[in-house]
BAFI-3210 file (N, C-alpha, C; in Angstrom, 3 decimals, decimal comma, padded with zeros to 6 digits):
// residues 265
n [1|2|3|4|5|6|7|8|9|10|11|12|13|14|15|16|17|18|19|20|21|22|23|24|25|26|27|28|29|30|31|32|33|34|35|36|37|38|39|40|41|42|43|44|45|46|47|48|49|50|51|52|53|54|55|56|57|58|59|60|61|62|63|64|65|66|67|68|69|70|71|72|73|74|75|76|77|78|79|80|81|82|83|84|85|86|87|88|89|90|91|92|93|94|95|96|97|98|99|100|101|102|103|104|105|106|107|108|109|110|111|112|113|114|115|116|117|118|119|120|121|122|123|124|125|126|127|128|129|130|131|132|133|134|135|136|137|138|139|140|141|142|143|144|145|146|147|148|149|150|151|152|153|154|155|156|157|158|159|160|161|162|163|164|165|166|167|168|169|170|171|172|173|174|175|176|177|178|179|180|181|182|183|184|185|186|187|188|189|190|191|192|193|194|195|196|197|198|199|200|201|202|203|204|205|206|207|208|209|210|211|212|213|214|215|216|217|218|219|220|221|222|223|224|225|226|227|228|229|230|231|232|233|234|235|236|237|238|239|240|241|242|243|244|245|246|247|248|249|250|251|252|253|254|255|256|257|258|259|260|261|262|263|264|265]
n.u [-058,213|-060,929|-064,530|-064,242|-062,343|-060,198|-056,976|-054,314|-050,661|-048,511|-049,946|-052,223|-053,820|-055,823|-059,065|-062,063|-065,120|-067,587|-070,761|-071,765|-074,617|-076,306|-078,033|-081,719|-082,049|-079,812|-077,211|-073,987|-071,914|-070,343|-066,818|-066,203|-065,573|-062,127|-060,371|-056,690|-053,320|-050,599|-049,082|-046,492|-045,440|-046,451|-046,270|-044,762|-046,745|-048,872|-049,640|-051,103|-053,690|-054,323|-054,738|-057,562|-059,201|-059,101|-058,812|-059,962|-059,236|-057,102|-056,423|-054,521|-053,665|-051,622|-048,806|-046,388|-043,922|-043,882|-044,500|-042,241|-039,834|-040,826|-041,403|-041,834|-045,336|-046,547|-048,305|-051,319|-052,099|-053,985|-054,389|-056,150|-054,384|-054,740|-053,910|-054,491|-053,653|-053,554|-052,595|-050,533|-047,617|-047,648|-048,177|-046,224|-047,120|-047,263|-044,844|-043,859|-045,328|-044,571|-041,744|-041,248|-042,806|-040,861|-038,442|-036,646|-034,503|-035,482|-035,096|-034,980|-038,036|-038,225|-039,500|-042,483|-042,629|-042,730|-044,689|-046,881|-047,330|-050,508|-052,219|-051,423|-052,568|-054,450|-055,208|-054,546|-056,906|-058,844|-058,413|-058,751|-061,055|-061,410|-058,776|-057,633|-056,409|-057,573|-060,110|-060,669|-059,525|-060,833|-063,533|-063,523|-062,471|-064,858|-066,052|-065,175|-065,415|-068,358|-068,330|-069,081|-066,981|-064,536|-064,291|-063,843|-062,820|-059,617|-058,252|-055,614|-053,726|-050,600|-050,490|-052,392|-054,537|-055,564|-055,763|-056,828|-058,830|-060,411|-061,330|-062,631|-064,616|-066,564|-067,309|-068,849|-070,605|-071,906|-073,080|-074,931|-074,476|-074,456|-073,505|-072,007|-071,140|-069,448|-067,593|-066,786|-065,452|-063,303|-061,922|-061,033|-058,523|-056,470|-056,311|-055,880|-053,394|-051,393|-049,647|-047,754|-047,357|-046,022|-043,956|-042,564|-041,912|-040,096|-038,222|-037,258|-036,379|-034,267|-032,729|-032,428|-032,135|-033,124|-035,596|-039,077|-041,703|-044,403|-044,392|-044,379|-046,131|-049,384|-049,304|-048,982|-051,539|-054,675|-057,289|-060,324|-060,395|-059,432|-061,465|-063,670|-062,418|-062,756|-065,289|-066,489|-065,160|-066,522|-069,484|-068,822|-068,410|-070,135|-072,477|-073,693|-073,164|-073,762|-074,531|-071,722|-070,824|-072,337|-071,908|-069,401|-067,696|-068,865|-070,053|-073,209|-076,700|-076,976|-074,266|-074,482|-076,472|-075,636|-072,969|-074,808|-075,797|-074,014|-072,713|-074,830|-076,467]
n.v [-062,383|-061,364|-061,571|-064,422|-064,443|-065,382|-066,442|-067,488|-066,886|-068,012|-068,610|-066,737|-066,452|-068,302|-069,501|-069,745|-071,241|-071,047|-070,009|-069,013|-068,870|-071,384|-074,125|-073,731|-071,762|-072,402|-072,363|-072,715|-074,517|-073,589|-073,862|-076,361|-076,554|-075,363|-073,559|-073,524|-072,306|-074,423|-076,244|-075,399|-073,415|-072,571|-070,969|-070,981|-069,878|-070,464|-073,059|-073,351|-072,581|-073,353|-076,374|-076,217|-075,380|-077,845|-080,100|-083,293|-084,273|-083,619|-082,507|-082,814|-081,276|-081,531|-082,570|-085,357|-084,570|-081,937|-081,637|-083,091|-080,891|-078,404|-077,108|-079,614|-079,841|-078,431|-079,980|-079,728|-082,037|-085,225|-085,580|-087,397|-087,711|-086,976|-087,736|-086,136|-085,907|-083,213|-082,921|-081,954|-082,930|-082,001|-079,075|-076,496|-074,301|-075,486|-076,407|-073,911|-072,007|-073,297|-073,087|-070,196|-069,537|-071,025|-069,938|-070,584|-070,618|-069,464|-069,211|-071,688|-071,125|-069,215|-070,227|-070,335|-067,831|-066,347|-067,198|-066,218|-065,638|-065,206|-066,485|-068,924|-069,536|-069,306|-071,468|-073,414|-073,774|-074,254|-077,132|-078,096|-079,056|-081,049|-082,478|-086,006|-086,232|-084,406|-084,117|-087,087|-086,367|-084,112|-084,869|-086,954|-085,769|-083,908|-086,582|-087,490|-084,552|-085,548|-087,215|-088,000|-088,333|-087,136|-084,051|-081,409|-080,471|-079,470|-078,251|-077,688|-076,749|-076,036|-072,360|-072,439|-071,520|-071,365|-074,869|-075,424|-073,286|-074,265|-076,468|-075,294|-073,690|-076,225|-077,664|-075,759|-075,361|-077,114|-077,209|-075,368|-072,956|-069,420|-068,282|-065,605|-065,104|-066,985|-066,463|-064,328|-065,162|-066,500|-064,277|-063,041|-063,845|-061,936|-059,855|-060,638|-061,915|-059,839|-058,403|-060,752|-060,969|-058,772|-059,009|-061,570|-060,902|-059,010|-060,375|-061,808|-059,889|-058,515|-060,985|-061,350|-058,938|-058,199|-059,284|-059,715|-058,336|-058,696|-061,094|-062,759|-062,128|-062,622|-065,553|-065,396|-064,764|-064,458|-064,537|-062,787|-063,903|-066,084|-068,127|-067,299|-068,844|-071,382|-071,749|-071,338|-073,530|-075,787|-074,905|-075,512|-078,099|-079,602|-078,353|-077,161|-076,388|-078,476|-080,776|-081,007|-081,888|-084,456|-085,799|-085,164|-085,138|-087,094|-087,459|-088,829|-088,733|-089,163|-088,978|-085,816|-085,290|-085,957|-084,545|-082,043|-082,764|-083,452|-080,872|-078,244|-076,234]
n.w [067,169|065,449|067,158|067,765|070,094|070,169|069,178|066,756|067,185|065,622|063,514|062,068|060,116|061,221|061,824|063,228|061,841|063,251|063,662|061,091|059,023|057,990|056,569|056,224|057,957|060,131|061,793|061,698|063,652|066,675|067,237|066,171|063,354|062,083|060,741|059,259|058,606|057,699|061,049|061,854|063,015|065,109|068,414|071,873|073,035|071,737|072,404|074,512|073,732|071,419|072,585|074,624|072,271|071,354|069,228|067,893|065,638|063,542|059,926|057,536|054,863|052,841|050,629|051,223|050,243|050,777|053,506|054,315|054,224|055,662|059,327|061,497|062,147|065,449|068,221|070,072|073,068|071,979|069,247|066,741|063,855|060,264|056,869|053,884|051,163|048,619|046,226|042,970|041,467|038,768|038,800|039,267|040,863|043,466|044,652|044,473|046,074|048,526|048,852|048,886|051,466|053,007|052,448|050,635|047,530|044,389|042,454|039,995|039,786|037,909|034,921|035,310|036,890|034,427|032,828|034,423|037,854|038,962|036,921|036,876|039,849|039,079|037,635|039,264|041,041|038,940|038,449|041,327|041,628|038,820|039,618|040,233|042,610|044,350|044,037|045,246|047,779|048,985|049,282|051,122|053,148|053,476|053,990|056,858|058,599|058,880|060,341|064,239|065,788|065,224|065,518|067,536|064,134|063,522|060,026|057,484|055,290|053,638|053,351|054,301|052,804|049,840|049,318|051,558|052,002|049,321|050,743|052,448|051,089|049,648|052,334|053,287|051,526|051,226|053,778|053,165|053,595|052,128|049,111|049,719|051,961|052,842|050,214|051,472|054,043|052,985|052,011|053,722|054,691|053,092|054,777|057,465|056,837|056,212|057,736|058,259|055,267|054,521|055,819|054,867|052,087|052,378|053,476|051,446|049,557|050,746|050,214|047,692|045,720|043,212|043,255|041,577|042,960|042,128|040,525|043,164|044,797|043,669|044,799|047,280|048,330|048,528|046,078|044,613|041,641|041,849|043,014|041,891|039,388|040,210|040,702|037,904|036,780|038,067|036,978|034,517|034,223|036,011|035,979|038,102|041,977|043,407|041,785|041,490|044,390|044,500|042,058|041,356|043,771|044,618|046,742|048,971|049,771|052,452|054,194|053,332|054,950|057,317|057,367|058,041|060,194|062,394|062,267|061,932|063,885]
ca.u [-059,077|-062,446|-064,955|-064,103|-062,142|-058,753|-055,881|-052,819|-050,318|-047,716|-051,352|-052,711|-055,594|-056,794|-060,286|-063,406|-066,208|-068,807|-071,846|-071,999|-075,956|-076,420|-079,697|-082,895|-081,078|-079,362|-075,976|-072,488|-071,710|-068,840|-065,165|-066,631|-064,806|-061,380|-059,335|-055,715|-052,343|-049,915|-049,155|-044,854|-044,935|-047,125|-045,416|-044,980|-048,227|-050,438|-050,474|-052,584|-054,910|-054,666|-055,330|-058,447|-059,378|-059,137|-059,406|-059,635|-059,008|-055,810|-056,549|-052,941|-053,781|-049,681|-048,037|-045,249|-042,785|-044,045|-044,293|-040,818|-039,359|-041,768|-041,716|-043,401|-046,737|-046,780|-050,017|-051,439|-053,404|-053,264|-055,580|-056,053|-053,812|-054,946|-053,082|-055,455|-052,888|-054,249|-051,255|-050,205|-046,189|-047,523|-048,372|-044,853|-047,275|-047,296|-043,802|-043,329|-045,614|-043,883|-040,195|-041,672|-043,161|-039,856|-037,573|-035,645|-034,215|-036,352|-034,333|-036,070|-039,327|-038,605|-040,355|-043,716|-042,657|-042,739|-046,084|-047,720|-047,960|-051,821|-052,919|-050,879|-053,181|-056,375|-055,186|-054,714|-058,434|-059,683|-057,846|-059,139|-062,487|-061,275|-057,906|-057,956|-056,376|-058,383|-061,291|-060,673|-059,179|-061,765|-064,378|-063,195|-062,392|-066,464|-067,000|-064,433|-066,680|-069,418|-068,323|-068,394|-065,191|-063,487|-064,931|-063,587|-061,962|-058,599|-057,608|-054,863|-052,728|-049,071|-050,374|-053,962|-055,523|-055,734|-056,595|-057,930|-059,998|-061,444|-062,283|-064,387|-066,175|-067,193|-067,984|-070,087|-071,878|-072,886|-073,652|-076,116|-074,195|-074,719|-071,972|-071,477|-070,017|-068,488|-066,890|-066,294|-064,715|-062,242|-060,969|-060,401|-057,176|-055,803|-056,264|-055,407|-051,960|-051,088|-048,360|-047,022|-047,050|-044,956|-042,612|-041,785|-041,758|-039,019|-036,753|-037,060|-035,995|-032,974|-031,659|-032,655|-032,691|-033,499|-036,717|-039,776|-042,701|-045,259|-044,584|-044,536|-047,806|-050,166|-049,136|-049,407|-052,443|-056,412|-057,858|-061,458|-060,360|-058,901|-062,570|-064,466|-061,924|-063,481|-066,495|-066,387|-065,103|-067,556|-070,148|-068,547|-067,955|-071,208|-073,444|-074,146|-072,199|-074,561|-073,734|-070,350|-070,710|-072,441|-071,348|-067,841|-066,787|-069,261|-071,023|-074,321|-077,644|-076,234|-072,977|-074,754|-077,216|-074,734|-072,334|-075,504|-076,612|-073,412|-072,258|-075,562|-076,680]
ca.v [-062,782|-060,549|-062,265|-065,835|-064,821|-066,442|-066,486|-068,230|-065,933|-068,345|-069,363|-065,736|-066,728|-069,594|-069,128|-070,827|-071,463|-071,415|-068,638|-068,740|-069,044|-072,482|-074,665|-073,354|-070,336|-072,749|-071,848|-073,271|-074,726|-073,026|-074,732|-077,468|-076,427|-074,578|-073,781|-072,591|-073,086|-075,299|-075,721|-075,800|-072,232|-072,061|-070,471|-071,603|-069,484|-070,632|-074,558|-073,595|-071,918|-074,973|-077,047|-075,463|-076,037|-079,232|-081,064|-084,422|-084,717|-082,314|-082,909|-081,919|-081,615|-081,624|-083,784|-085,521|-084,018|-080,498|-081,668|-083,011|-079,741|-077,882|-077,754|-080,326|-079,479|-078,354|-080,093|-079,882|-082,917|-086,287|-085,371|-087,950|-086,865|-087,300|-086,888|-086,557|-085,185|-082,667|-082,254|-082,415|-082,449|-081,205|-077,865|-076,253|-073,817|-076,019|-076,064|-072,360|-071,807|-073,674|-072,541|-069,076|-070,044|-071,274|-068,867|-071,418|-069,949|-069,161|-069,151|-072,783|-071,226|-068,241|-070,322|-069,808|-066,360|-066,021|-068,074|-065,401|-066,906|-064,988|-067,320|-070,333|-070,242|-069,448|-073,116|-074,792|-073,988|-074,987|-078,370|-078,673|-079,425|-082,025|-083,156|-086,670|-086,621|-083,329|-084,945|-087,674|-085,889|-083,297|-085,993|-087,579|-084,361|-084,234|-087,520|-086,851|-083,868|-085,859|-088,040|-087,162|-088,737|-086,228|-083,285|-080,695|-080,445|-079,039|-078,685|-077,063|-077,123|-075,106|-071,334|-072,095|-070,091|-072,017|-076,334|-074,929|-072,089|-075,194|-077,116|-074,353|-073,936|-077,238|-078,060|-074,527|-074,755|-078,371|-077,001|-074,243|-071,491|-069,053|-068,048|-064,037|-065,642|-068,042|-065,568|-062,859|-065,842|-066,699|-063,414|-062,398|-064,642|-060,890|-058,888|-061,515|-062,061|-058,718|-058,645|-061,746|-060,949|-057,874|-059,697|-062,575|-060,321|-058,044|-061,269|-062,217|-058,958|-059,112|-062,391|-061,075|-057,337|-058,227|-059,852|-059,423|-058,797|-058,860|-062,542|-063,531|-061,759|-063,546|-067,105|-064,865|-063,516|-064,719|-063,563|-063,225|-064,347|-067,289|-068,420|-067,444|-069,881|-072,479|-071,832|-071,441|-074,815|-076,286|-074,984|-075,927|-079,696|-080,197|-077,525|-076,715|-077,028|-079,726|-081,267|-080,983|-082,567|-085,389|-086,014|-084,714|-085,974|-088,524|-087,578|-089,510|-088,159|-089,747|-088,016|-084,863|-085,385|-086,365|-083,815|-081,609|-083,426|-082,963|-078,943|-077,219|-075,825]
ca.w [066,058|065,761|067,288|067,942|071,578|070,422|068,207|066,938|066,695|064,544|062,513|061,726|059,151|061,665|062,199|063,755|060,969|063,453|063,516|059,804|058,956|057,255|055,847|057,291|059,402|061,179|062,362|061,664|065,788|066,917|068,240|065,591|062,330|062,368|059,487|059,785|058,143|058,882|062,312|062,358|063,512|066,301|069,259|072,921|073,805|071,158|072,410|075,358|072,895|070,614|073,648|074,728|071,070|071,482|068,420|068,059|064,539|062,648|058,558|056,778|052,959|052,205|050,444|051,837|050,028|051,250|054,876|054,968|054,549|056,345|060,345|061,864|062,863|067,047|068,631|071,708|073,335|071,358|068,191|065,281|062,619|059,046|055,544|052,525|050,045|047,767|045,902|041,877|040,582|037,839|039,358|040,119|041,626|044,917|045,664|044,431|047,657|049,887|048,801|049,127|053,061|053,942|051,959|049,467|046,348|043,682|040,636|039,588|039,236|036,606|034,322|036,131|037,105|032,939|032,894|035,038|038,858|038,892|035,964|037,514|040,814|038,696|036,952|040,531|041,413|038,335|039,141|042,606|040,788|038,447|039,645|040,806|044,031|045,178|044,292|046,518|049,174|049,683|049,501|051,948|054,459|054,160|055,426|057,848|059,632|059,234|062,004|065,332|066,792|064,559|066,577|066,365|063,342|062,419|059,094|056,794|054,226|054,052|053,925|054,643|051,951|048,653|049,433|052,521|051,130|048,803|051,616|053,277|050,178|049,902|053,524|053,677|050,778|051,858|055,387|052,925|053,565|051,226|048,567|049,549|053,047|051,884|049,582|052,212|054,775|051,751|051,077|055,365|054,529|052,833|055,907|058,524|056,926|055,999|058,176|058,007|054,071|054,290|056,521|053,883|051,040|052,782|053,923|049,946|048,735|051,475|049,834|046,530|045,646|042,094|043,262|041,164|043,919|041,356|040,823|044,194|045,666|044,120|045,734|049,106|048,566|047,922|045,144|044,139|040,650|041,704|043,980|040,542|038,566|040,857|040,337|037,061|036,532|038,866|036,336|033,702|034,033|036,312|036,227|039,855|042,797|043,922|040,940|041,762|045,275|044,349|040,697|041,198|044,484|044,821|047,977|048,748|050,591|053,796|053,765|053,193|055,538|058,508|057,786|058,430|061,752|063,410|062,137|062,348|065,464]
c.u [-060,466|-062,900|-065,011|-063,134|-060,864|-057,779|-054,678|-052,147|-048,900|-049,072|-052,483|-054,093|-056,054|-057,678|-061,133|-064,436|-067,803|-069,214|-072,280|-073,477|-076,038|-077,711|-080,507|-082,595|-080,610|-077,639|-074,940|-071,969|-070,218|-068,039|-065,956|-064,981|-063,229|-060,115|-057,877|-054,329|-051,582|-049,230|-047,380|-044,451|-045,540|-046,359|-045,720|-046,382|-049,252|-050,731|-051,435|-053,622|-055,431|-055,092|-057,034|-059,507|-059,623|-059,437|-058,923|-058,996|-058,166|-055,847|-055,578|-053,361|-053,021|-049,330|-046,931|-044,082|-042,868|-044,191|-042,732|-039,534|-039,815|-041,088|-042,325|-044,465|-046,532|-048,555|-050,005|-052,771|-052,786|-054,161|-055,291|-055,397|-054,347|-054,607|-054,423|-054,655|-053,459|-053,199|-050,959|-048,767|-046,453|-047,593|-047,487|-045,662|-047,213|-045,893|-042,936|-043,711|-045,237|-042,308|-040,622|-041,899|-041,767|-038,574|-036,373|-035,369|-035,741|-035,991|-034,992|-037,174|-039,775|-039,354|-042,113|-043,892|-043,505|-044,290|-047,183|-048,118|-049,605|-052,306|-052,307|-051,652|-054,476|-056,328|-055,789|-056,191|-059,462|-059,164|-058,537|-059,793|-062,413|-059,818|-058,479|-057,816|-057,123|-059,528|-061,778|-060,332|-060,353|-063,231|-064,425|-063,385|-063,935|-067,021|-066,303|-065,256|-067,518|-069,722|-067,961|-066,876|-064,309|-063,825|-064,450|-062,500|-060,683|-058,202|-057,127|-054,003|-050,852|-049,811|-051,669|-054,926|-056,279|-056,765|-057,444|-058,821|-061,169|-062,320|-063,570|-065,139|-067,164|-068,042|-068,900|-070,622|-073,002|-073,623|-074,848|-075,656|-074,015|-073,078|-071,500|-070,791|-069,212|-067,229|-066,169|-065,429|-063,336|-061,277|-060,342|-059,049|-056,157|-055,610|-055,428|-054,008|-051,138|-049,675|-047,561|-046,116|-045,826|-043,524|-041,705|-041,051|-040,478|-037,965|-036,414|-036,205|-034,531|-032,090|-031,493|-033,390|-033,353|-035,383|-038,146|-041,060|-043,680|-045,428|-045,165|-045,762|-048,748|-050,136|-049,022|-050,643|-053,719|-056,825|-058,902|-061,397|-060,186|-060,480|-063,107|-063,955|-061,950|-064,743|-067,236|-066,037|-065,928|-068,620|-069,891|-068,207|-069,070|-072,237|-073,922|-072,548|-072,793|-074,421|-072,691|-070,413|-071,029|-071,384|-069,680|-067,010|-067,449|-069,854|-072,285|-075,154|-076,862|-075,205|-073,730|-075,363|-076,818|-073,959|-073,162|-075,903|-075,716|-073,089|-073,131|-076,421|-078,401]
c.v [-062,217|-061,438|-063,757|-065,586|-065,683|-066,195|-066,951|-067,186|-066,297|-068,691|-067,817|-065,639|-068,057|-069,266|-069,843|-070,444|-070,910|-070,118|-068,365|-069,459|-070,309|-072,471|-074,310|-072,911|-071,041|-072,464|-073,030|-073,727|-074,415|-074,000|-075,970|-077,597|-075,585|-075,019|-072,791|-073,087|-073,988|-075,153|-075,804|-074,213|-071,702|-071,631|-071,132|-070,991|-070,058|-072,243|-074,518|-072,975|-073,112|-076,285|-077,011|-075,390|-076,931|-080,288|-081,921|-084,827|-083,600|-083,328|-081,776|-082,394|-081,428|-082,802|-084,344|-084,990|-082,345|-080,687|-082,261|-081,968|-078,578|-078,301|-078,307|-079,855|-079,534|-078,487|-080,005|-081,570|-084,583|-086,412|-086,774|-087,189|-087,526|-086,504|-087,339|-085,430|-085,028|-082,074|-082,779|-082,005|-081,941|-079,702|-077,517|-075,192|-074,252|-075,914|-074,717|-071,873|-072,244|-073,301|-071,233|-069,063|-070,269|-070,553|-069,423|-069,995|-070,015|-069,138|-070,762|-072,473|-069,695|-068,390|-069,646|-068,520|-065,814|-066,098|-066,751|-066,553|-066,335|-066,286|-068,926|-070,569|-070,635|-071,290|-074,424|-074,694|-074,342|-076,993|-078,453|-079,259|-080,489|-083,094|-084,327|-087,044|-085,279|-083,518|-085,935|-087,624|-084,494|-083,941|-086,310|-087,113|-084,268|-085,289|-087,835|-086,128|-084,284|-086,677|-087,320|-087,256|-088,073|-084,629|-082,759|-080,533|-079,555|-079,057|-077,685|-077,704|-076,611|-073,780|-071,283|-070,886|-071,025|-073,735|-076,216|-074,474|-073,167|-075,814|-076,301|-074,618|-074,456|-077,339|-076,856|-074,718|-076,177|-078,089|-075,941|-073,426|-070,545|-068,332|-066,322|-064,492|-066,572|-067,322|-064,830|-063,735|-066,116|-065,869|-062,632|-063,018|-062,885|-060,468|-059,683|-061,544|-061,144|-058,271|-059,702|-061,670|-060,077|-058,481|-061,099|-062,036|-059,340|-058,991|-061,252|-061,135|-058,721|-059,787|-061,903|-059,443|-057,429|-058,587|-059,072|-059,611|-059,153|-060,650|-063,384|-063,188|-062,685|-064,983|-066,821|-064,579|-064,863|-063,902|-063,978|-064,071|-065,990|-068,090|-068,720|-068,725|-071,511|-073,270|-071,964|-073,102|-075,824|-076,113|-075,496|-077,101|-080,192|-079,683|-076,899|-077,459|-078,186|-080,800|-081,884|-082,145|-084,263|-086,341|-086,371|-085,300|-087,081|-088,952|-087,849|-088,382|-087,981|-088,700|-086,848|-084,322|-085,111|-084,911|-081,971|-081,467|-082,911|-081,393|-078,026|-076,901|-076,547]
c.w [066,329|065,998|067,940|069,939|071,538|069,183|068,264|066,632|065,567|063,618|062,070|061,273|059,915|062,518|062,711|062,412|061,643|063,646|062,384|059,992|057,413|056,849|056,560|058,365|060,251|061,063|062,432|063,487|065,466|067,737|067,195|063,924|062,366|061,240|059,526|058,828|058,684|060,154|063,615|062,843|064,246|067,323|070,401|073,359|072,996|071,928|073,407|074,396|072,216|071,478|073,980|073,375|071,101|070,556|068,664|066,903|063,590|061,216|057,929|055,317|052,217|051,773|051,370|051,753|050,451|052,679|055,807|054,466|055,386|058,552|061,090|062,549|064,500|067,185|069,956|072,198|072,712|070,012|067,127|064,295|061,443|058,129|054,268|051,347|049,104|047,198|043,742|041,526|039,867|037,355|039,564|041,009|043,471|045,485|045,729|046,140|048,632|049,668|049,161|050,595|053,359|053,586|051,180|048,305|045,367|042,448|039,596|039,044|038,375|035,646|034,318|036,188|035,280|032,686|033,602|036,806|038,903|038,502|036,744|038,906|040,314|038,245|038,397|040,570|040,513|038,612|040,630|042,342|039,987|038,379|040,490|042,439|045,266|045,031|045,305|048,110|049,522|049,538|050,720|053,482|054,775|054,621|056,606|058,790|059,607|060,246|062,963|066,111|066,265|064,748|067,562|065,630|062,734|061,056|057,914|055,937|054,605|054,744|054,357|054,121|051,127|049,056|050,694|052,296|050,237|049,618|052,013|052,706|050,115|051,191|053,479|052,755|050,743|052,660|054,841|053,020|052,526|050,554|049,186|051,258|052,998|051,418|050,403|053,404|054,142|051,628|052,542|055,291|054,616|054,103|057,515|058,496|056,173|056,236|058,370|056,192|053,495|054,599|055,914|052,797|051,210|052,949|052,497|049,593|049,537|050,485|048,266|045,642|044,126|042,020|042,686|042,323|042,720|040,741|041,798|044,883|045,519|044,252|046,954|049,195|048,168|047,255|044,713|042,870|040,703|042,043|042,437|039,419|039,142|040,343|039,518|036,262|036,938|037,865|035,303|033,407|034,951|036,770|037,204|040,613|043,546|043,205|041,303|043,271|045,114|043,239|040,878|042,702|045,535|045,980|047,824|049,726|051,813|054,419|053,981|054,293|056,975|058,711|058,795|059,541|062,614|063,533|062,114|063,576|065,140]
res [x|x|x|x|x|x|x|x|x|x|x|x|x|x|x|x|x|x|x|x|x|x|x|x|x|x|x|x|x|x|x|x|x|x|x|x|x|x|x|x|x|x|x|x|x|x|x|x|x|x|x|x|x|x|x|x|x|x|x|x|x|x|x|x|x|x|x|x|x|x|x|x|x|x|x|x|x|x|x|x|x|x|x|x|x|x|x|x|x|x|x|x|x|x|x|x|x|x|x|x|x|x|x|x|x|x|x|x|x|x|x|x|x|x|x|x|x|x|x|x|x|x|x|x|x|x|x|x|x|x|x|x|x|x|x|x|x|x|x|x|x|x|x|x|x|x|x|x|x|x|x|x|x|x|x|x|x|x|x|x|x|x|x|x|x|x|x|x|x|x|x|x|x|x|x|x|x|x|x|x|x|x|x|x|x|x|x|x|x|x|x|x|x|x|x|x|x|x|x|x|x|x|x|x|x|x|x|x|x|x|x|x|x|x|x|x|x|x|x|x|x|x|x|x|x|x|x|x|x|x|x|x|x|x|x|x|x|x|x|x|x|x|x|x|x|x|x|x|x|x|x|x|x|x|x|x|x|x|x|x|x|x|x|x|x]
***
């Protein structure tokens, strides 16, 4: 992993946060934040890595019904686990991405395919913004890092792009960090899992020579469009993203303040 001095090698896109230039040039503290997918395909070498890591606190933003098909999360240590399910049935995009991750059939979600999956993630991320339980669950995740006994923080979803990718947002643009890193942290997802991406997309086409890639990419992939259809909604239901924090998921000074005290250098 450039930079950071470590890597999972079942967790590809799992990164450290810290060095990013926060409120009043202060700096994101490194081994603090660490965002990664889920963690049922870590290998026997990564747990000393994940060790060494050492969080105290692993935040899974899966539903249940996507973590009991899934393999269970490998930890190292004895971390706090916490579930803040950021999840809607009404999305089939969520379990398209996880049948896709674990290599289920796919014939179920032709609809969608039809639908356009592109336009079906741009939807989820306008939903992050005013669905109810991603409201309260990424609420929450910020007053989560704002304590220390949760120090340092793990936390993922399935592929660790998408409810992840929200989180960052949030937590960085609380922490001040400005949007063009933000942005450019978001979209290292592509490059990171590059090869992992080829290597799903080839089993698929295996099981299924008929397979439309053009469906399935973008629910592999990060896309600026999708970030903007965030953001976009964010302006559009509360004018700012400050707005948004408070307003929208109801964070106080305090809160803000804290999560500040402990994550900037």
């Amino acid at each position: 992993m450039t930079g950071q001095g470590w890597e999972l090698v079942g967790a590809p896109n799992a990164r450290d946060l810290g060095g990013l230039v926060g409120a009043d040039g202060r700096r994101v503290r490194v081994g603090q934040l660490i965002r990664t997918p889920a963690l049922g395909r870590l290998t026997d070498e990564d747990l000393p890595v994940l060790a060494k890591l050492g969080p105290a606190c692993v935040l899974d933003l899966r539903d249940t019904t996507e973590i009991s098909v899934a393999p269970a999360d490998r930890l190292a240590g004895e971390p706090r686990v916490v579930r803040l399910p950021v999840h809607d049935a009404e999305h089939p995009v969520f379990t398209y991405v996880s049948a896709v991750l674990l290599g289920h059939d796919l014939n179920a979600y032709a609809e969608l395919a039809r639908q356009g999956t592109a336009g079906a993630m741009a939807a989820i991320y306008r939903w992050f913004v005013t669905g109810e339980s991603a409201r309260v669950g990424f609420a929450e995740a910020v007053r989560l890092a704002a304590r220390p006994e949760n120090l340092p923080l793990v936390y993922h979803c399935s592929a660790g792009k998408d409810r992840t990718g929200w989180l960052t947002v949030v937590l960085l643009t609380a922490l001040g960090v400005d949007e063009a890193a933000i942005r450019a942290d978001y979209l290292r997802n592509n490059e990171l899992t590059d090869s992992l991406r080829a290597v799903i997309v080839e089993a698929m086409r295996r099981r299924n020579p008929e397979l439309d890639v053009d469906a399935v990419l973008p629910v592999l992939e990060v896309r600026a469009e999708y970030l903007d259809a965030g953001y976009a909604e964010v302006r559009r239901v509360h004018g700012s993203f400050d707005a948004y924090l408070r307003d929208g998921l109801g964070l106080t000074d305090s809160d803000l303040t804290a999560l500040r005290a402990q994550l900037l250098e």
